[in-house]
KEZA-829652 format. One record per atom (N, C-alpha, C): x, y, z. Coordinates in steps of 0.02 Angstrom, whole numbers, plus 50000, padded with zeros to 5 digits. Layout:
residues N
XYZ...
END
This chain:
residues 648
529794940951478529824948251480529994950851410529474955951395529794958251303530324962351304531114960251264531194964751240531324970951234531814975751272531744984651286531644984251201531614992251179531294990451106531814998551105532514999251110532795005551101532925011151069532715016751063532845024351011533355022250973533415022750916533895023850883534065033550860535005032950849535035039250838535625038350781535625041350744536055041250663536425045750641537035046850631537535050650575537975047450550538075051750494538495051950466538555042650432537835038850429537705032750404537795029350449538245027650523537945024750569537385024450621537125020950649536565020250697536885017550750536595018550809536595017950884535935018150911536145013550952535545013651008535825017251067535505018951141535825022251164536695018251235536555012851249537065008651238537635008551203537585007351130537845007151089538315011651093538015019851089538235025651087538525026451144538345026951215538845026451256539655022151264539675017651222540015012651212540425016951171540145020851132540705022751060541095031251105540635033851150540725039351214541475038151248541305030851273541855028651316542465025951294542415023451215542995023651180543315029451152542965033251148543405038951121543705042851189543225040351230543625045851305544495042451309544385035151304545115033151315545535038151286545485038951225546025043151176545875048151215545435051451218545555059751268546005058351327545965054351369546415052551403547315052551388547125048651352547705048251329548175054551293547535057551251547875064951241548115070151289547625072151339547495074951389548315073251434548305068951468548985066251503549685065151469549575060451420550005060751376550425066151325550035068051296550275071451234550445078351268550245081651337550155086051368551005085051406551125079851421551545078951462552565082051433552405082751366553065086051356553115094951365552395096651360552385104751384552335106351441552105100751476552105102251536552915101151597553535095951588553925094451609554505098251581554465098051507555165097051475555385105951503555065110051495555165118051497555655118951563555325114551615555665115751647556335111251681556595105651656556985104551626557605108351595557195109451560557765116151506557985121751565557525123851604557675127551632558105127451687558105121051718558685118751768559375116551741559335114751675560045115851631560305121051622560065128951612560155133251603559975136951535559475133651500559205136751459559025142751452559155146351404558835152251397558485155151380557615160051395556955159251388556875160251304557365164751275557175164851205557295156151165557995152851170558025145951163557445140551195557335141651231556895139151269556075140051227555965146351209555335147451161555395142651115556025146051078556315142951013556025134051002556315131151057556325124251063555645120951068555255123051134554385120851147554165124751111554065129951063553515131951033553745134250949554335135050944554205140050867554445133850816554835128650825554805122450783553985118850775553835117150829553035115050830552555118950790552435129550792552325131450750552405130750678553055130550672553225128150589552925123250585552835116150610552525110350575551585110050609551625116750640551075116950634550535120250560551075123650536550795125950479550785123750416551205117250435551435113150381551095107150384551215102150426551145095750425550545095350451550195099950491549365100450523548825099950459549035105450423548315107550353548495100950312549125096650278549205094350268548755087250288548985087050331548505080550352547745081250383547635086050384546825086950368546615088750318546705089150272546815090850212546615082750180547095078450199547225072150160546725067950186546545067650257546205064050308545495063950284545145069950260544675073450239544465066550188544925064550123545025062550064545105056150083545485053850122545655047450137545235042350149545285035450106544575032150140545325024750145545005020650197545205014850226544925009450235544855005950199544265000450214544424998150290544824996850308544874991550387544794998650448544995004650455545015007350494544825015550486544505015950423544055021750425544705028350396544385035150408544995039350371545215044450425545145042750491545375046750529545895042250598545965035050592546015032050646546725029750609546855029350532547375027150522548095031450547547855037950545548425044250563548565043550610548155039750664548455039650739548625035250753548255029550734548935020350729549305020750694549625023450648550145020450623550735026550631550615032750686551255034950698551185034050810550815030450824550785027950903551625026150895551905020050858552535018350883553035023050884553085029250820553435036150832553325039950876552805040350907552815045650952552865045351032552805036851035553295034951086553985034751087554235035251026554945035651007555265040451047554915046851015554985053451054555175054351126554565049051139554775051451238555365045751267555335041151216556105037651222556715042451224556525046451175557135048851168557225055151231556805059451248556635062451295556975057751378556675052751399556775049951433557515046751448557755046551379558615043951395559265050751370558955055051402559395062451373559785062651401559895058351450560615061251498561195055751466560935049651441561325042851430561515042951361561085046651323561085050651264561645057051228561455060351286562075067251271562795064851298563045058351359563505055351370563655053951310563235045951298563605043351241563845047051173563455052851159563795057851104564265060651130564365066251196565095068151190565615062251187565585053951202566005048451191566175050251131565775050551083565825050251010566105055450974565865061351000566035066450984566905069951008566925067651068567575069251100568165071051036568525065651006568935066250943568835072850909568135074550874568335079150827568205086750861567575085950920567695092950938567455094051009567635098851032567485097851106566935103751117566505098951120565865100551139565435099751206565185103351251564955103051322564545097751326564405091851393563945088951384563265091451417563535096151443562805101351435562405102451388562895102751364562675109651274562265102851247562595094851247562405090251193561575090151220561575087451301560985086951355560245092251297560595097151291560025101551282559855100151193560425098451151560235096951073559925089751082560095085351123559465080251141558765081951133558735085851214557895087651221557575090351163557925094051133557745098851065557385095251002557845088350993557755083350952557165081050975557245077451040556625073851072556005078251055555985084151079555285087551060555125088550998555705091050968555405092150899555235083950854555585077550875555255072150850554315071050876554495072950929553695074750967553235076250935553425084350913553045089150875552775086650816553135083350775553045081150721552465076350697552705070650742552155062150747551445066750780551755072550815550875073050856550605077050816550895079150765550605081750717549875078950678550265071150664549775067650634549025064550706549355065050747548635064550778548175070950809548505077150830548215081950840547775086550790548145082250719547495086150662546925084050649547065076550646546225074250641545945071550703546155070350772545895067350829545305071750855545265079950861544785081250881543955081050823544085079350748543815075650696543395070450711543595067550747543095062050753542445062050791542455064650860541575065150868541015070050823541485073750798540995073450731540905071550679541125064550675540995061450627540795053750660540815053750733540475048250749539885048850806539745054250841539325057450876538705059650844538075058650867537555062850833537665069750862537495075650814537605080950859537085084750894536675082150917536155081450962536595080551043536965076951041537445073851126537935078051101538295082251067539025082551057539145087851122538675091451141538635095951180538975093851257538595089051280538655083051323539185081651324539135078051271539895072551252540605077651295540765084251263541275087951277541035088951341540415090751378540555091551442540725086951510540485080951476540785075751521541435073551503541645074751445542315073451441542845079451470542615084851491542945089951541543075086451606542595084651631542615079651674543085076651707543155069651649543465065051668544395069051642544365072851603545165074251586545195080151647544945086051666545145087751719545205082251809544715078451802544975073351844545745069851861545835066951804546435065551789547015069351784546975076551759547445081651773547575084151851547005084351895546935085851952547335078751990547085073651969547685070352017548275069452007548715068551929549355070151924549445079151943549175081551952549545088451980549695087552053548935085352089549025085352174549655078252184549645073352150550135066852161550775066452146550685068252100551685069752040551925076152016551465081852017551905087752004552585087352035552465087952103553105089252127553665081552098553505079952088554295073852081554205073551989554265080151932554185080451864555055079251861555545083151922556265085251891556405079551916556375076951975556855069952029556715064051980556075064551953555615057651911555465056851847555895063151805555985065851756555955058851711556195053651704556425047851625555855043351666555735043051729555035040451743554415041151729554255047351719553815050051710553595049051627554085049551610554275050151514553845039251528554255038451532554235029151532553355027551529553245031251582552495029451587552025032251551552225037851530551945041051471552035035751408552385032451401552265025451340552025023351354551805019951420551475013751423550595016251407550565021651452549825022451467549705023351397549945029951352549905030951295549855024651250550145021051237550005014851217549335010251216549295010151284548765004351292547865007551285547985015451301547445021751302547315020551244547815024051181547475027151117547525022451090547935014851101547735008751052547175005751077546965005451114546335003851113545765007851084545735015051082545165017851035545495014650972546005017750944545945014750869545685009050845545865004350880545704996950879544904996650891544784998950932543964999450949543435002550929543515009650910543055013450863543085010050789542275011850779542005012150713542005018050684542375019650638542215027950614541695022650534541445029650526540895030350458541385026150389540825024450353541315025550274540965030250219541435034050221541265040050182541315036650110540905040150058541095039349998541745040749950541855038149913542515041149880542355047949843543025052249851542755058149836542915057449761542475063349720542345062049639543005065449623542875064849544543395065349514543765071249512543125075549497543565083649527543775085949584543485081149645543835083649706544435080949700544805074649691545375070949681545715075149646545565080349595545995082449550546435089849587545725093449621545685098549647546205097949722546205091849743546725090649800547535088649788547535090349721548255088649715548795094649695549385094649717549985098249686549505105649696549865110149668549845118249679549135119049677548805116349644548035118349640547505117649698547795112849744547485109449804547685116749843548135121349829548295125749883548175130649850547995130749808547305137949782546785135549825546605130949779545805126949838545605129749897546335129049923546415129149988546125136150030546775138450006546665146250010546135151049991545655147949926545125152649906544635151549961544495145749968544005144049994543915146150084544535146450094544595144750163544545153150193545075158250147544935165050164544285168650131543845166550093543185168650076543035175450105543035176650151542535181750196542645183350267542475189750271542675191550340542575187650376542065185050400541935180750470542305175350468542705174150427543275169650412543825172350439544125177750416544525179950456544735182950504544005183950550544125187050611544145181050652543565174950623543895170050676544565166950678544965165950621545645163650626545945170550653545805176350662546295180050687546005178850774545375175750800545375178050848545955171350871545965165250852546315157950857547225160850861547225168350825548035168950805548185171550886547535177250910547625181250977547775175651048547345169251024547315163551072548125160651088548505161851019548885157951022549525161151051549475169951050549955174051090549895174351153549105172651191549135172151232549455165251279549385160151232549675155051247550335154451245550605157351209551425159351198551665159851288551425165051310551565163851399551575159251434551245151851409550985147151451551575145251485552065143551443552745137951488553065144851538553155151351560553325154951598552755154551651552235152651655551825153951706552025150851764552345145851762552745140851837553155144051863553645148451813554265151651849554025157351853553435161551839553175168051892552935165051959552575159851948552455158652023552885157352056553565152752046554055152552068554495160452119554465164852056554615171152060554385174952122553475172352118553185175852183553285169752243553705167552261553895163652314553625154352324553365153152280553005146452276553705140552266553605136052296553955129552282553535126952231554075121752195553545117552153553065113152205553225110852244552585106052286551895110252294552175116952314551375120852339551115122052262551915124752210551175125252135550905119452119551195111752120550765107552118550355104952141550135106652221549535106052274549065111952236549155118352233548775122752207548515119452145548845118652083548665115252014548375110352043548275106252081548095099852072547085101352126547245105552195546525109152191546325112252127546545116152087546045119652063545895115451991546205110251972546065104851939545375101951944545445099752012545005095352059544185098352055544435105652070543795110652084543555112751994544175112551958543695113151889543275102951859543535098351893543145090851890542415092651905542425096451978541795097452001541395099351978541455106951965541135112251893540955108651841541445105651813541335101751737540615096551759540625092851814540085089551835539595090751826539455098851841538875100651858538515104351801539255109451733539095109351687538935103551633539105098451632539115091051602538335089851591538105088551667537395089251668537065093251675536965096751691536435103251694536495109551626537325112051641537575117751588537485116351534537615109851518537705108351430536835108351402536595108751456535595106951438535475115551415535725119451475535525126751472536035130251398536795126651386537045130351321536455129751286536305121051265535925121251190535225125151200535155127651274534315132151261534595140251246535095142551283535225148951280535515147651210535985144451173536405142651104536975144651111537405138151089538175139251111538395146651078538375147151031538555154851020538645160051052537915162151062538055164951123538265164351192538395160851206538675157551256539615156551256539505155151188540535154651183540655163051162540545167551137540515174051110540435176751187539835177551229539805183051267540305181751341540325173751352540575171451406541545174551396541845174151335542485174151312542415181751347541725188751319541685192951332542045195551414541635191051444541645192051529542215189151544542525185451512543355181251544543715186751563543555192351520544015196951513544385199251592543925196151650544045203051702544505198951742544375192551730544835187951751545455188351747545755188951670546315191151657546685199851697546065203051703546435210451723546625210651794546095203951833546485204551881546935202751893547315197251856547805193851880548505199351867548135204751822548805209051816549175211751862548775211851900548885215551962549515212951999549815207151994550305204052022550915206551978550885212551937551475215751907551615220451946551035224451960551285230352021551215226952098550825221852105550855222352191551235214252195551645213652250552125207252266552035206152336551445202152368551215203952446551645195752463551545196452520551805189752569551465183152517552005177052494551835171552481551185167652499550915166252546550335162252568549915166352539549755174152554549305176652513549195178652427549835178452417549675178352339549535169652309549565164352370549465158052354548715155552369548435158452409547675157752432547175163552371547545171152369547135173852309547155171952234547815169552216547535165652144547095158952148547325154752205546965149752205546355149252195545905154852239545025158452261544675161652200545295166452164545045171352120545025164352056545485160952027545595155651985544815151952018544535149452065544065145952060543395148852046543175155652080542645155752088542445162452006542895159751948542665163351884542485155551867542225149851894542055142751866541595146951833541175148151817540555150551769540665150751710541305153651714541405157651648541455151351602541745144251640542095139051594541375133951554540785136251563540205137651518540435136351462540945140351463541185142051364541475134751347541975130851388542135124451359541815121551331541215117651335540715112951316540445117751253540335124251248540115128051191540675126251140541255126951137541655128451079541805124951032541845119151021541695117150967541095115250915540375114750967539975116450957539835122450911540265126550944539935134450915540315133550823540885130950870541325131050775540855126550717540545122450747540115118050711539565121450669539345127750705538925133350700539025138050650539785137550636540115143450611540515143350547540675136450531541125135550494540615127550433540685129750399540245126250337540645116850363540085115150368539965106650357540595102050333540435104150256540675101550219541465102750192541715108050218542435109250218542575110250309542375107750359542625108150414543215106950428543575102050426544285099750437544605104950398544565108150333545045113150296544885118650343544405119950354544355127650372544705126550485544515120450506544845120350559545665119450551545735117650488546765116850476546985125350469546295129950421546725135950404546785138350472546295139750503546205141350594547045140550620547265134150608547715131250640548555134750624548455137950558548795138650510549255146350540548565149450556548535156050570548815158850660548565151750694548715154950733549475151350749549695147650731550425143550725550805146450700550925152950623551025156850628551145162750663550595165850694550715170750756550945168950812550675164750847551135160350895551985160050891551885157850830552775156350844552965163950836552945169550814553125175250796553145179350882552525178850903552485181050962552925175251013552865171151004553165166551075554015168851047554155171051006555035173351012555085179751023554605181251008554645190251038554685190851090554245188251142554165185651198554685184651240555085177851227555575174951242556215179851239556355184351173556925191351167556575192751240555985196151250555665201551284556125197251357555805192551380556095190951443556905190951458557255186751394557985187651420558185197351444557905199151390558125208551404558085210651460557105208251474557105211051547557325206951601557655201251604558135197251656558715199151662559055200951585559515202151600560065210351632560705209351647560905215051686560855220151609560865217451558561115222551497560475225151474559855224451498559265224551497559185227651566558265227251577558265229751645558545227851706558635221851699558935219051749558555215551792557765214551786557315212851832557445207551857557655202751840557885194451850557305190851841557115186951901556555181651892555845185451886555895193051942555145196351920555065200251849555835196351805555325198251724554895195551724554705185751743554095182751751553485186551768553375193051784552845195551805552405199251749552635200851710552445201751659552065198851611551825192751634551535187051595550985188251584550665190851631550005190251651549815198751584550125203651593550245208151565549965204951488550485204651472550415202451378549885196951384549685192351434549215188051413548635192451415548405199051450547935200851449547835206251388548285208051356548535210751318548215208451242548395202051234548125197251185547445195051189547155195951248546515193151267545995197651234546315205851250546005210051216545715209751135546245207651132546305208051056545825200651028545755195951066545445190251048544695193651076544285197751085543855199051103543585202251071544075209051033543705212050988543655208750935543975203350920543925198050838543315195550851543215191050917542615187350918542175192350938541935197850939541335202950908541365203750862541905204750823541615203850742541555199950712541805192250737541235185650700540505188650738540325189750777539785188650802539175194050779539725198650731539325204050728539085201850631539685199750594539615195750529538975189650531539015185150587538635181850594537935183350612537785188050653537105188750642536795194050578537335196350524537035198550465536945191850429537515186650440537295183050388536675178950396536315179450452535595176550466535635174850555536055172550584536075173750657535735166850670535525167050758535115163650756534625158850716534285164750690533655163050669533855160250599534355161350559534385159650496535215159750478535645157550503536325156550487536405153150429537015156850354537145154050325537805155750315538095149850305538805150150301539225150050230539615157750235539655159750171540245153550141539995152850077540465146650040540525147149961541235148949965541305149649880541285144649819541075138849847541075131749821540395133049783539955135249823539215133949813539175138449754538615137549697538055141849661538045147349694537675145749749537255152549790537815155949838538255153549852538855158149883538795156149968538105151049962538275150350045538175144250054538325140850113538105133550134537675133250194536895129750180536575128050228536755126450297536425128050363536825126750400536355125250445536145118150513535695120050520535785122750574535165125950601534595130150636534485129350725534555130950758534585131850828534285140150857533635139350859533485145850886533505145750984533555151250998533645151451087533285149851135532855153051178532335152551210532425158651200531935162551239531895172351253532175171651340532175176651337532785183051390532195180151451532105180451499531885182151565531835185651605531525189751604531345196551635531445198851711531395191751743531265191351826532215190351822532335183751788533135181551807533565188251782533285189951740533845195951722533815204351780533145203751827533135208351866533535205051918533485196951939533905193052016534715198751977534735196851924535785195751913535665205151906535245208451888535535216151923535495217751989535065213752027534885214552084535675211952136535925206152093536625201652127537205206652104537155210452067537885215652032537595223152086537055225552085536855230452136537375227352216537185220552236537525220552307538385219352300538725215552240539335216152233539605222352227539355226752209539745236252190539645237152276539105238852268538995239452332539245239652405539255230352399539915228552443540415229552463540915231152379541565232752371541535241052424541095242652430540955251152436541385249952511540605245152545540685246352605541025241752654541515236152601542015232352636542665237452638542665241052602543305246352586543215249452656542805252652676542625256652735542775252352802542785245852798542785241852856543425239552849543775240152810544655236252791544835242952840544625248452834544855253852835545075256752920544345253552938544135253053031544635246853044544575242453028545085236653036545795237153034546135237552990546715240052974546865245653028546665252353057546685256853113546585252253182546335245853186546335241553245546965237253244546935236953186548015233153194548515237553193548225244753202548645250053187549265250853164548825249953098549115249653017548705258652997549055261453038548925268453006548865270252905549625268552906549545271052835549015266052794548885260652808548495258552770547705258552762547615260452831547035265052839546755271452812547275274652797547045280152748547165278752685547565274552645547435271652595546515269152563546495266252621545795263152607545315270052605545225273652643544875278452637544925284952600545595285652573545825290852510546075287852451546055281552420546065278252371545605272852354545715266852393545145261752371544575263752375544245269352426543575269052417543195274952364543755279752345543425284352298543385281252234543965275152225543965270452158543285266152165543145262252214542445260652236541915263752216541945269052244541185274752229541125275652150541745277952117541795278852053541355272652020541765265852017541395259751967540665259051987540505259952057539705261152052539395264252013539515273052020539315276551987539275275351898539835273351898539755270051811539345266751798539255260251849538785253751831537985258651824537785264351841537235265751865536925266851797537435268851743537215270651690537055267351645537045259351654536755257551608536425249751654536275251151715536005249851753535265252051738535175258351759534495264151735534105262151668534505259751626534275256351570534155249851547534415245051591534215237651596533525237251617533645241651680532895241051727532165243851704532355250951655531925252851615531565248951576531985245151535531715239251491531255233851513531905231951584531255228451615530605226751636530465234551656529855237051677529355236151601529725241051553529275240951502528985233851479529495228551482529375222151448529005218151497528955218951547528315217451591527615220351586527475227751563526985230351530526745228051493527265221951436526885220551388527055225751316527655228751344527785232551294528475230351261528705233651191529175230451155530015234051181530185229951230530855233551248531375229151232531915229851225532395225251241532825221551293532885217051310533225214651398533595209551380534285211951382534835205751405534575200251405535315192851378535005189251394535075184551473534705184051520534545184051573535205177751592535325174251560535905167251589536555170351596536835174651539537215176951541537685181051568536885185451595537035190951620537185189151719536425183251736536565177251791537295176751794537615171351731538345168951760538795173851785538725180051738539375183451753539285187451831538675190951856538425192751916538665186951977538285180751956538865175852003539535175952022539835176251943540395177451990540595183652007540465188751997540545194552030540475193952111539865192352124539655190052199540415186052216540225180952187540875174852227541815178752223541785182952191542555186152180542455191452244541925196152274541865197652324542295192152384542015186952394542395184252455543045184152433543275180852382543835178652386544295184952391544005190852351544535196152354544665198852444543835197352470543975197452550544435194852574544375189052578545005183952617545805187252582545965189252523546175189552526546725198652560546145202752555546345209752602546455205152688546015202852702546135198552779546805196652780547075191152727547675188552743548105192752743547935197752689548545204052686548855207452762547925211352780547965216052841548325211252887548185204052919548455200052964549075198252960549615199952879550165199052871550625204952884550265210252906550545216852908550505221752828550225221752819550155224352735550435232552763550755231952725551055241352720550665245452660550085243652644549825248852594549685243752537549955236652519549905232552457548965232152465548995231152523548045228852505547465232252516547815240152519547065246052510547165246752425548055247152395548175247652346547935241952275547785236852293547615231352274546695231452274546475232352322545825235852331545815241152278546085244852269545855248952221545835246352159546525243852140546415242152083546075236752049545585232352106545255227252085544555232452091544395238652098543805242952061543845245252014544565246152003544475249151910544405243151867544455236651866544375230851858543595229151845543385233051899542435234651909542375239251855542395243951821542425247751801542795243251687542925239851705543015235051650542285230651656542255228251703541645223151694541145227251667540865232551705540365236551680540155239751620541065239651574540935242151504540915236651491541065228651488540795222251467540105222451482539655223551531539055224851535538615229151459538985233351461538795237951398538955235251355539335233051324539415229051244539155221051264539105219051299538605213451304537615217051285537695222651310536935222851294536865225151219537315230451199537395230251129537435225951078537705218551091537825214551050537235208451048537285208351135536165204251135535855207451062535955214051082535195216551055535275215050997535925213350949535815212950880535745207250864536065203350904535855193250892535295193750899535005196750953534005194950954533665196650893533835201350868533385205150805533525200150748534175194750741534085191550693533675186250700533335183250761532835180050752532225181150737532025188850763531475190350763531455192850690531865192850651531915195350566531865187850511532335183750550532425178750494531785174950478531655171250448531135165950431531485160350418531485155750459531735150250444531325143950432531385138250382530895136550378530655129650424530255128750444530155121450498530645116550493530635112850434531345108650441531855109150451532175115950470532845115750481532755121250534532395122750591532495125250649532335118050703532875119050736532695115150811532595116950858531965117450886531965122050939531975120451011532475124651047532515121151116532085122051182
END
């Protein structure tokens, strides 16, 4: 029998066959693994920890986030910076940063793991000169432990996500990230549904095993990957990377131009919103949840994003590279938006436990669409950010928002003790409610940044002709290549107005039936709720959608004539209509559970305000078609030349 005779595929000076390449897939997944579970595992436990000691939320910031900021702004650019430069004969210039601080950063969760045997043996020590709580020591432990954490993961969190592009063709990279959603939400989904609940009882256990796996995970990629061998860099780059001048370099290059700094400012908005993350357990807490049910909940909707990732893995990641991650990470971030507004809603309304545990659960799953954008985003940055200084310009990114982050996550942290405390408003645990508030708050603000990369980017050639401005170069820009779209769809983009026509719609005339219903459990007052609030808020977001409804459809028509109109682009406009449809049920079930719990008015009131919510989507409707129309025109303007368009 002859022989298979296999494709070869090449970067960055290595070759693969497709074997081969799966082989180099599955080694690097270990380390995602290992990142994913591991490195995840001190933000995820320690917070709360602190919090059963009696930590306090501003100390508490202080500790998980604004030390880590500092050496995020420090020790991150730094070592991508150096990593960039670094060559290794035995293990390449990105694999050495993460073997040779593996034994420190197990240190860390050593030290983490023996905090109680730890803060003993110091007050022993300490006893003589001063008397100090072994509370108080308990908590300058953990503090240490993380911030030793922060530090070692420094050196692997700067260059680890570095490497599939520098060992991936980027032809699969698309792929690559969507099956690796996959397998790390897999794995997150079963430590949530298996071990959430036993993080406090299993606390130095949990830590323990976090060495081992960590260990045997990311030493085996190091040990196992081939990274590239880059050339040595010349003489003026060597010169240019050293002492004060390396941080001119740095800085000229890296702040160049607007679309430079709207994307590090949109990375700074990402990172305020993230500032909320470690309070999100104790709002749910707040709204009546045990840890077992938030970790059954986390660990479904884990499970249910494995699934999604599945289906985007294979199918989604085919349709990004035809529609183009760009658009796709840009307009999808667009539509997240409504996601976030609803969850605000749990500041003004506080309904019976099971139902605020079944509606985040429903509303959290069925925006899966939106998570499209994962598999786009580094992709897109690939898109966006010049070649040849990638790692600098992903460190300044890093720089910027580690900065804001830490600024906001203590503001934050003031903000909650005030409003917990009696000398403050006094709210107690439902200051936690507020989370959702400022995260949507920040979201805003990360939305209008990423329209103005998107709006810089299609002057600087778009689509059809992207060049990425670079002060290094002669010509002021760096080649970049070429990915044009497919065109819009005329029929799919009439299904997804035709699918947003029956969601408004719906909302209209489920309001009217909550309304008849609610008067059958005679739930008076909430019966006229529904019919003198939720449904005139109803009628209203229709009426809005109509207006630029009238003008989708216009286009349509014309561009079926054969005439020159403009029309959305049809996937986009698909995903987000989906889930519109699918947030219909879930917001159903959840008025059902309400009315059947006795709702006194929370869920005509809640009804309403998930239409002015409608009434957000619909102006996302409108600056989605505004912003199509100007990405399209840069293809139909640019000239790009054959060799450097790929077309999908």
């Amino acid at each position: 029998m002859a022989k298979r005779e296999w494709k070869h595929y090449q970067v960055s000076g290595l070759d693969y066959t497709m074997p081969k390449l799966l082989a180099t897939m599955a080694i690097i997944a270990c380390g995602s693994l290992a990142m994913t579970l591991c490195v995840g595992m001190v933000p995820r436990i320690v917070p709360l920890k602190l919090k059963e000691i009696g930590v306090s939320s501003t100390l508490m910031v202080f500790i998980m986030s604004t030390m880590g900021q500092i050496l995020n702004m420090t020790v991150c650019p730094w070592v991508s910076f150096k990593s960039d430069r670094y060559r290794s004969k035995r293990w390449g210039r990105r694999i050495p940063f993460i073997l040779y601080t593996l034994p420190f950063l197990c240190l860390s969760w050593a030290v983490l793991a023996l905090y109680e045997f730890e803060a003993e043996l110091l007050h022993k020590i300490l006893a003589p000169l001063a008397d100090i709580p072994q509370g108080a020591l308990a908590v300058i432990v953990l503090a240490a432990g993380v911030v030793l954490f922060k530090f070692f993961y420094m050196f692997v969190g700067s260059v680890y996500h570095y490497i599939p592009n520098d060992v991936i063709p980027p032809q699969f990279l698309t792929r690559f990230y969507g099956a690796l959603s996959i397998l790390t939400s897999g794995a997150v989904a079963f430590f949530n549904y298996f071990f959430f609940e036993y993080i406090l009882s299993h606390f130095s256990m949990m830590l323990w095993a976090t060495i081992i796996f960590y260990t045997v995970a990311m030493g085996f990629m190091c040990l196992a990957l081939k990274e590239p061998r880059f050339p040595e860099p010349s003489a003026e780059e060597k010169r240019s990377s050293k002492g004060f001048k390396a941080i001119f370099t740095f800085m000229k290059e890296s702040f160049s131009h607007p679309i430079y700094w709207y994307e590090f400012a949109t990375t700074a908005c990402t990172s305020i919103v993230g500032a909320a993350a470690i309070f999100v357990v104790f709002f749910e807490q707040s709204m009546g949840l045990t840890l077992a049910e938030i970790g059954k909940k986390a660990g479904i909707s884990s499970m249910c994003v494995m699934i999604v990732g599945f289906g985007i893995a294979s199918l989604g990641t085919y349709l990004i590279d035809r529609w183009h991650p760009v658009r796709v990470s840009v307009f999808l971030l667009l539509f997240g938006i409504i996601s976030f507004f609803y969850d605000c809603k749990w500041f003004f309304f506080k309904p019976e436990t099971q139902v605020f545990w079944w509606s985040s659960l429903l509303v959290g799953q069925v925006t899966f669409l939106l998570r499209f954008r994962g598999p786009a985003g580094m992709p897109t940055l690939m898109r966006l950010l010049p070649k040849s200084r990638f790692g600098q310009f992903c460190s300044a990114r890093s720089i910027c928002g580690s900065l804001v982050g830490m600024i906001f996550a203590l503001l934050l942290g003031v903000l909650m003790d005030f409003l917990k405390s009696d000398k403050g408003l006094g709210m107690g645990e439902d200051a936690y409610r507020i989370v959702y508030l400022w995260q949507t708050a920040a979201y805003v603000g990360m939305v209008f940044c990423y329209m103005k990369v998107y709006q810089y980017y299609c002057k600087l050639g778009g689509y059809g002709g992207y060049r990425a401005p670079a002060a290094w170069e002669p010509s002021g820009y760096e080649k970049m290549e070429i990915s044009t779209p497919v065109e819009t769809s005329p029929f799919w983009c009439r299904m997804a107005i035709y699918g947003i026509d029956f969601a408004l719609l719906a909302t209209v005339a489920i309001n009217i039936f909550w309304s008849f219903y609610a008067k059958k459990l005679n739930l008076a007052s909430e019966s006229r709720l529904y019919m003198t609030l939720a449904l005139p808020v109803s009628v209203a977001a229709f009426v809005y959608y109509l207006t630029i409804r009238t003008r989708i459809m216009l286009n349509i028509r014309r561009r079926i004539r054969g005439e020159n109109a403009f029309v959305p682009h049809h996937g986009i406009l698909f995903l987000s209509m989906m889930v519109r449809v699918l947030l219909s049920g879930a917001l159903g079930i959840q008025a059902f559970l309400a009315l059947k719990g006795g709702s006194t008015g929370v869920a005509a009131k809640m009804s309403a305000f998930e239409s002015v919510v409608d009434m957000v989507y619909v102006t996302m409707i409108i600056i989605f078609f505004k912003m199509d129309k100007l990405g399209v025109a840069t293809c139909s303007n640019a000239v790009a030349a054959p060799s450097d368009t790929v077309n999908n």
